[in-house]
Kinemage of the C-alpha trace (Angstrom):
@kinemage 1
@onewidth
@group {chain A} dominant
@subgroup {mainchain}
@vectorlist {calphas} color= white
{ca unk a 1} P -72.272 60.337 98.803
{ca unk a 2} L -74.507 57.483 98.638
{ca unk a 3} L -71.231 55.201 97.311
{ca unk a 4} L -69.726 56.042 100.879
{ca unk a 5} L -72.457 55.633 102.940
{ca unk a 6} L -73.535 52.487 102.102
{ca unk a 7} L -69.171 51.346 101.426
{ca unk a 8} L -69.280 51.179 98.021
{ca unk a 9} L -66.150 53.649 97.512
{ca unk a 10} L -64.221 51.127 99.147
{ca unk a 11} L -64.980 48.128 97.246
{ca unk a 12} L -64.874 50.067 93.909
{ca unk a 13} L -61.341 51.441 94.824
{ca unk a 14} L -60.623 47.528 95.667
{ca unk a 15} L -62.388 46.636 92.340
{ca unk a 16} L -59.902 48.974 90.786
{ca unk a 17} L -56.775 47.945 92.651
{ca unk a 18} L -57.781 44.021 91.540
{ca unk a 19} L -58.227 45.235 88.445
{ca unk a 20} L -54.730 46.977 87.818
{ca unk a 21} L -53.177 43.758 89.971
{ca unk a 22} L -54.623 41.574 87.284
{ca unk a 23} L -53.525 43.344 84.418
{ca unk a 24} L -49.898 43.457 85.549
{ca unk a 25} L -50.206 39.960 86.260
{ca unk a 26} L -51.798 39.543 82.501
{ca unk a 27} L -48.478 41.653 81.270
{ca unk a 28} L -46.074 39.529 83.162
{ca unk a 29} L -47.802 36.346 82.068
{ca unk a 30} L -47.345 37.234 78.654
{ca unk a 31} L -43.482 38.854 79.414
{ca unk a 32} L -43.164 35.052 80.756
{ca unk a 33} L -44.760 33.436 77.684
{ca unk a 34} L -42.588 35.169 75.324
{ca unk a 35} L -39.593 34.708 77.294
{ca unk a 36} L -40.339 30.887 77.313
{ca unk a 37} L -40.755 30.961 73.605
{ca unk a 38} L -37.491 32.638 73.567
{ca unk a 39} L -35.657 30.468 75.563
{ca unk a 40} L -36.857 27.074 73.371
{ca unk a 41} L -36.247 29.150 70.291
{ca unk a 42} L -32.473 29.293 71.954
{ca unk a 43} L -32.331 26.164 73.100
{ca unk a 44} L -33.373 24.859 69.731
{ca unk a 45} L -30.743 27.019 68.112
{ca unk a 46} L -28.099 25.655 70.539
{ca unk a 47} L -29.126 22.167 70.110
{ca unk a 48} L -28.483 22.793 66.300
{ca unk a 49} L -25.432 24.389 66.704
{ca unk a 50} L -24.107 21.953 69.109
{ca unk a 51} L -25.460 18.929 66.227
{ca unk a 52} L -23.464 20.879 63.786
{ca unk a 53} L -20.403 21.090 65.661
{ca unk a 54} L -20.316 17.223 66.448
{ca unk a 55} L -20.677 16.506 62.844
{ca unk a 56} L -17.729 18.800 62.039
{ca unk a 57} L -15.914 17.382 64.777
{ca unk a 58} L -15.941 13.650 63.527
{ca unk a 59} L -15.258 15.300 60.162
{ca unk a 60} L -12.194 16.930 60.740
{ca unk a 61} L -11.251 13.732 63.195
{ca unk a 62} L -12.025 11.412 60.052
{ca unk a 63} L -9.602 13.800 58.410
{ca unk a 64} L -7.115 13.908 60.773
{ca unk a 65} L -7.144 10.278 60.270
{ca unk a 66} L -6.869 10.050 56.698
{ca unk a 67} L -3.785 12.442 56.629
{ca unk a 68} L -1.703 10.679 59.697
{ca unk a 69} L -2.077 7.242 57.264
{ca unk a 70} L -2.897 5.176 60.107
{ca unk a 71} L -5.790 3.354 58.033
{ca unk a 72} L -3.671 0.042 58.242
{ca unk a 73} L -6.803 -1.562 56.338
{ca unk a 74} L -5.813 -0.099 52.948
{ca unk a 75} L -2.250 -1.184 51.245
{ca unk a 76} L -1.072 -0.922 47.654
{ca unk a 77} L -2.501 -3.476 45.311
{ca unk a 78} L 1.347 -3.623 43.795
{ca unk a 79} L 4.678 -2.142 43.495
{ca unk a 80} L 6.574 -1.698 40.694
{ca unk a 81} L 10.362 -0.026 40.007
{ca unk a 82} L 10.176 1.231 36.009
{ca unk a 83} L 12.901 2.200 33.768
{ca unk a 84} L 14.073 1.948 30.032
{ca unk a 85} L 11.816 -0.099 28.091
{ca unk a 86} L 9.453 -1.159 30.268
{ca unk a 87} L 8.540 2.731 31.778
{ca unk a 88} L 8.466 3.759 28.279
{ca unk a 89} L 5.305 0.704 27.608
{ca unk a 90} L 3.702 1.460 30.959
{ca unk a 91} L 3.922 4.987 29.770
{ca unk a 92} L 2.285 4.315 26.166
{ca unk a 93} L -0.337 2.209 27.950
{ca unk a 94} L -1.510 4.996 30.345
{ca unk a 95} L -1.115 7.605 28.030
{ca unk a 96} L -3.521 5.256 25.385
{ca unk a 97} L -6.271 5.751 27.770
{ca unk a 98} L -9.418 8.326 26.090
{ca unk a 99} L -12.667 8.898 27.614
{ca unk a 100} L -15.223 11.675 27.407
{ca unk a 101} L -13.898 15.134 27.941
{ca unk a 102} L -12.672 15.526 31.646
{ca unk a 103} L -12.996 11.945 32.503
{ca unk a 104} L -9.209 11.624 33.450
{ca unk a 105} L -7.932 13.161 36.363
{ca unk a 106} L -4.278 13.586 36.454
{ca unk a 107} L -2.866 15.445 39.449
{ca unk a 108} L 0.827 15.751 40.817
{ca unk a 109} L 0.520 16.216 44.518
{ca unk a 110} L 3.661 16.677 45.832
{ca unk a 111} L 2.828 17.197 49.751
{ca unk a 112} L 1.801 14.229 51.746
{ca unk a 113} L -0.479 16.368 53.794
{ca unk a 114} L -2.353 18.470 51.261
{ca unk a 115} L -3.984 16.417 48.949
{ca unk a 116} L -6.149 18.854 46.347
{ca unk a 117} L -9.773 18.562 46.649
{ca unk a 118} L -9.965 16.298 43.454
{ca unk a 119} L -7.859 13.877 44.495
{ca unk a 120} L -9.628 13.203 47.682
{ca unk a 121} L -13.201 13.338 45.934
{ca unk a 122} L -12.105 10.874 43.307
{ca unk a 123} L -9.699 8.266 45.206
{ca unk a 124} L -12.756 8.637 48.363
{ca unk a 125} L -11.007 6.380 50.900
{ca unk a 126} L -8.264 5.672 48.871
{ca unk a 127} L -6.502 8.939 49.031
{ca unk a 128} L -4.974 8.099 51.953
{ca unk a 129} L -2.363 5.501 50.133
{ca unk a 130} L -2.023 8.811 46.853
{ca unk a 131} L -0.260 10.804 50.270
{ca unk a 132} L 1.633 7.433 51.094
{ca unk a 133} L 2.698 7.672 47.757
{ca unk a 134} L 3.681 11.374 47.714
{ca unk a 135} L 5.786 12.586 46.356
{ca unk a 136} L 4.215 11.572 42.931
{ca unk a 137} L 1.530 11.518 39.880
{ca unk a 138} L -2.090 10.709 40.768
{ca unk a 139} L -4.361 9.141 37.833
{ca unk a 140} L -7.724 7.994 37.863
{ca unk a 141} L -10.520 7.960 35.901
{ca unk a 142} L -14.202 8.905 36.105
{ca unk a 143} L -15.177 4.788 36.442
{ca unk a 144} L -12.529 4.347 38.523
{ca unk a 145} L -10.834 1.555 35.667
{ca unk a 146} L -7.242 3.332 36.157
{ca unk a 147} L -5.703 4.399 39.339
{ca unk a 148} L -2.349 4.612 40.158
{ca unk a 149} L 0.377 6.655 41.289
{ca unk a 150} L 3.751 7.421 39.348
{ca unk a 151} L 6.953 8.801 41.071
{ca unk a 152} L 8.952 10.136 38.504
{ca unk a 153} L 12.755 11.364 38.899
{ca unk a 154} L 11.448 14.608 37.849
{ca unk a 155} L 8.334 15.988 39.187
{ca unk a 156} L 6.841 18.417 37.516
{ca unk a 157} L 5.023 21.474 39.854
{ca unk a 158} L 1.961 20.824 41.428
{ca unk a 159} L -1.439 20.563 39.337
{ca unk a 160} L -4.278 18.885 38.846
{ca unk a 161} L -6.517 18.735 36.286
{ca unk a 162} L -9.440 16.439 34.121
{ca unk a 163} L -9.040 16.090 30.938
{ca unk a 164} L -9.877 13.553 28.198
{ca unk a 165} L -6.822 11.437 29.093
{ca unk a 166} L -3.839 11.431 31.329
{ca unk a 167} L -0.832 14.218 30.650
{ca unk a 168} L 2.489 12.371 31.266
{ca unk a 169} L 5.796 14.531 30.105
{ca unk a 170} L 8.618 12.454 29.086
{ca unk a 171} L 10.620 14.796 30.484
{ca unk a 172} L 9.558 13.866 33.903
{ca unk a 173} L 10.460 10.154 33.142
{ca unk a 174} L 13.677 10.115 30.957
{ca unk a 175} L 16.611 12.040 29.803
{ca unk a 176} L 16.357 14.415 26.723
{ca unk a 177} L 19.334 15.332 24.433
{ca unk a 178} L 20.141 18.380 26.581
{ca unk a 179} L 20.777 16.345 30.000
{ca unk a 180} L 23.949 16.541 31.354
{ca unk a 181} L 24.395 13.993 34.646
{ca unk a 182} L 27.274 14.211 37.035
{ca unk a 183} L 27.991 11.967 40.066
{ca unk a 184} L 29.675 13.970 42.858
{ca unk a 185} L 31.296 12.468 45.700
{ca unk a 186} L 33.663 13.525 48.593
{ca unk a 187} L 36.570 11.574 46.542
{ca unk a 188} L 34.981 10.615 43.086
{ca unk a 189} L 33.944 12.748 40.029
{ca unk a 190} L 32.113 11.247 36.675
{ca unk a 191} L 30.211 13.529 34.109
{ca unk a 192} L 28.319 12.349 31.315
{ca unk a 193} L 25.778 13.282 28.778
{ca unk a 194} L 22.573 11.644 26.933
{ca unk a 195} L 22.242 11.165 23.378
{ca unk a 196} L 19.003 9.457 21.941
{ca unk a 197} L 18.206 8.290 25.223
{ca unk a 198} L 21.961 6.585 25.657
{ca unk a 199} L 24.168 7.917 28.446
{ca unk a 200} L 28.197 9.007 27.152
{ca unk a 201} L 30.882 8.707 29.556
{ca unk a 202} L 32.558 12.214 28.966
{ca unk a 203} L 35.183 12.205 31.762
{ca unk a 204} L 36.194 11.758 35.554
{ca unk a 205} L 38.749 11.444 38.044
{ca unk a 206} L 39.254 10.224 41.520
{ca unk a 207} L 41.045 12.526 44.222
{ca unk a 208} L 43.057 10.795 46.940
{ca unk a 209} L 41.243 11.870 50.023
{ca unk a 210} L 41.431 10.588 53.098
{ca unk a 211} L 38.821 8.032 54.574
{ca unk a 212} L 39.739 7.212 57.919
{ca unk a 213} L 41.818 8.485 61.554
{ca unk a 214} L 44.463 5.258 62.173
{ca unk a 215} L 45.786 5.237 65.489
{ca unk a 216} L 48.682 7.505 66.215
{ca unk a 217} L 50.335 10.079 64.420
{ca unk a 218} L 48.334 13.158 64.543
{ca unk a 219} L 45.523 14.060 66.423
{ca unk a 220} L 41.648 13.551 65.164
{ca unk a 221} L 41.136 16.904 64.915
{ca unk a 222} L 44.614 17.283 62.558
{ca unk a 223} L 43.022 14.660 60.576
{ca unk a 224} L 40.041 16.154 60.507
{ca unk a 225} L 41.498 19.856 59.332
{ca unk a 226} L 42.837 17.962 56.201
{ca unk a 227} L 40.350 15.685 55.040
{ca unk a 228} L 38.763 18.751 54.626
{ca unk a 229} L 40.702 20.408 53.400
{ca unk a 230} L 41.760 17.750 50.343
{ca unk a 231} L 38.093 17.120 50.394
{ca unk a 232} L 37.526 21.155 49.281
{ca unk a 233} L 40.231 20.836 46.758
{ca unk a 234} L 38.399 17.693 44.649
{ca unk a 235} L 35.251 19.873 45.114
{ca unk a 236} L 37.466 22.509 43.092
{ca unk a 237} L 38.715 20.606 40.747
{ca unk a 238} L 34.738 19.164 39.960
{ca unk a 239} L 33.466 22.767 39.309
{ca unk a 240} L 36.358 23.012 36.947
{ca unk a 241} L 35.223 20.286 35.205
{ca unk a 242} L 32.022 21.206 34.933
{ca unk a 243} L 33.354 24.892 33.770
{ca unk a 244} L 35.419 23.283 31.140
{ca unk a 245} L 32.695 21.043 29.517
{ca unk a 246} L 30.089 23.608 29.175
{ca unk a 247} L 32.987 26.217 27.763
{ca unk a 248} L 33.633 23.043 25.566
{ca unk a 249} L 29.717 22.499 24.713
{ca unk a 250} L 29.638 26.336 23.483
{ca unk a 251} L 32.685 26.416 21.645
{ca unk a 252} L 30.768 23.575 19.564
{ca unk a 253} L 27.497 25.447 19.710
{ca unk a 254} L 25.870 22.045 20.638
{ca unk a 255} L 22.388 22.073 22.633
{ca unk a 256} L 24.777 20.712 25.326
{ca unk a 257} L 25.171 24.748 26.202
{ca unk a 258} L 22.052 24.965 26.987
{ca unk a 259} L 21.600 21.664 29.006
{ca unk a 260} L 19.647 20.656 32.370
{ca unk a 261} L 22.523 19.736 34.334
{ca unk a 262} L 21.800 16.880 36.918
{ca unk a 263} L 24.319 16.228 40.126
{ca unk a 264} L 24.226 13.234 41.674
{ca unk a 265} L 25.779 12.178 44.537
{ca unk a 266} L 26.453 11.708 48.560
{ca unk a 267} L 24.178 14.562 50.730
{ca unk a 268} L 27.492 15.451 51.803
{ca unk a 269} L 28.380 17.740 48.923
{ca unk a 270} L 25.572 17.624 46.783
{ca unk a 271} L 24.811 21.713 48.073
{ca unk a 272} L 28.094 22.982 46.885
{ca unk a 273} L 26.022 22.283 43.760
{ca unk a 274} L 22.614 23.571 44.127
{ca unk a 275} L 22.867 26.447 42.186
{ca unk a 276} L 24.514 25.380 38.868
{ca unk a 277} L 22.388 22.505 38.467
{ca unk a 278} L 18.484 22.319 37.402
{ca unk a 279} L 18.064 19.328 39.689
{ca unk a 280} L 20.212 17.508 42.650
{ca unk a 281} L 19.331 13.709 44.152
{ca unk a 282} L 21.118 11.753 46.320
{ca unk a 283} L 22.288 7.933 45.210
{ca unk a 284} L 24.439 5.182 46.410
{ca unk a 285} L 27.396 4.436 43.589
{ca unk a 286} L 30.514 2.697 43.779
{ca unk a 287} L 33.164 1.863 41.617
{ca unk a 288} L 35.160 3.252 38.740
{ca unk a 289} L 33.996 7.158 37.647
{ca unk a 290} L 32.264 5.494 34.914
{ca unk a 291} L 30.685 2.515 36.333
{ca unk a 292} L 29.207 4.712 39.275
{ca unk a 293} L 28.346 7.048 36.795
{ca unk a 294} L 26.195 4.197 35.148
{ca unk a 295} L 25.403 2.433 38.297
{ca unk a 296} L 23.974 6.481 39.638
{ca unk a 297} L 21.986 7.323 36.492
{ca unk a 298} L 20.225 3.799 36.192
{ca unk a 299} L 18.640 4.907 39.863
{ca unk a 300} L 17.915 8.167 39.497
{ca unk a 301} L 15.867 7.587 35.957
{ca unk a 302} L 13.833 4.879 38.028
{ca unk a 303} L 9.838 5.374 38.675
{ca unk a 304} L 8.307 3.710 41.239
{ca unk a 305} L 4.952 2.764 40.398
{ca unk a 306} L 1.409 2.470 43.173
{ca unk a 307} L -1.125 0.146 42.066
{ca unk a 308} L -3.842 2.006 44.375
């Protein structure tokens, strides 16, 4: 009573209202606060993210670089085309080469743009000329004394390992004593087999087929019609060869039964092929069967050797 007559009711009902006014203010002070807090914490987190993104960004741009083999700063130290005698020294030299257990890295890569993770941690800025190179054999060492590429006629499935030295197959380089080579083209046959290393002339033939449409007589497309048609009969007659020599190499119960058979030859024909023969490869050859034959097999057995 004595609150209202002398207005105190009023002012402590104002007092009160203040009061709640300043605690709501208090609350959404402190609703602010934290969202502020929040809001650095995310812009912080952004900020990394963002940092983290640019860095993978020139990454996968230095990448990009790497495999398109633009880096026109880099070349080969050297070139070399091996065969015979001096792949077989090369060979011995490389294969001489010990060091401590997994200190050689030998890798076949044969994709120009996948490179395994070895390969680009031990050639570093130098992997870019191993995919110029690809097809082919990688080898380096731990010191980085050795590195070079091989290209072999015969490349092996893809692998990559270290080891205490470098694993080179002479398979992959030269002909065993159960090769069998033939050179296959539109009008020219040659077959011959390997022996100690030493190609034999076995047999071959030449089938008149016809090279070129002279003016007149029939049309183009006549022409046409019977080129390939004479061109499907010395196909024919090149399986049968084939047929007969390896009926031959049983009868005899040679390891020539059992051979690798190689076809050589123009693109042209070389698929009629495919799937009697462990390996096909396209060469330029001219001449007599058994000079192309020789002149074919001396380029196919070639490896082309990267100084990196």
């Amino acid at each position: 009573m004595l609150d209202e007559l002398l207005g105190r009711a009023k002012l402590k009902a104002r007092i009160a209202e203040l009061e709640d006014e300043r605690d709501a203010l208090a609350g959404r002070l402190e609703g602010e606060s934290e969202r502020r807090k929040d809001a650095v914490r995310a812009r912080q987190e952004a900020e990394a993210e963002v940092n983290h993104l640019e860095d993978r960004i020139t990454e996968l741009e230095d990448r990009v670089e790497r495999l398109s083999g633009d880096d026109d700063s880099l070349d080969f130290r050297g070139t070399d085309d091996l065969r015979g005698d001096r792949l077989r020294e090369i060979r011995s030299r490389l294969e001489s080469v010990s060091t401590a257990p997994e200190g050689a890295l030998t890798a076949v890569v044969d994709n120009e743009r996948s490179l395994p993770s070895s390969v680009e941690d031990a050639f570093g800025d130098r992997a870019s000329l191993v995919r110029r190179a690809a097809p082919c054999i990688a080898l380096t060492d731990d010191a980085g004394l050795v590195r070079v590429a091989l290209s072999p006629p015969r490349l092996p499935a893809a692998f990559d390992a270290w080891d205490g030295g470098f694993t080179l197959d002479s398979a992959w380089f030269h002909p065993t004593d159960t090769t069998v080579v033939a050179l296959v083209r539109a009008d020219l046959f040659a077959l011959g087999r390997y022996e100690d290393g030493e190609l034999h002339y076995v047999t071959g033939f030449e089938s008149d087929v016809k090279s070129a449409h002279s003016k007149g007589g029939f049309s183009q497309g006549r022409f046409e019609r019977i080129r390939e048609g004479q061109i499907a009969d010395h196909i024919d007659r090149c399986h049968e060869a084939l047929d007969e020599h390896a009926a031959g190499a049983d009868s005899e119960t040679t390891t020539d039964a059992d051979a690798d058979l190689i076809v050589l030859g123009e693109q042209t024909v070389l698929d009629e092929f495919r799937e009697r023969s462990a390996l096909t490869a396209t060469v330029d050859a001219s001449g007599d069967p058994e000079t192309a034959l020789t002149e074919a097999s001396r380029e196919f057995w070639t490896t082309r050797l990267y100084r990196l």
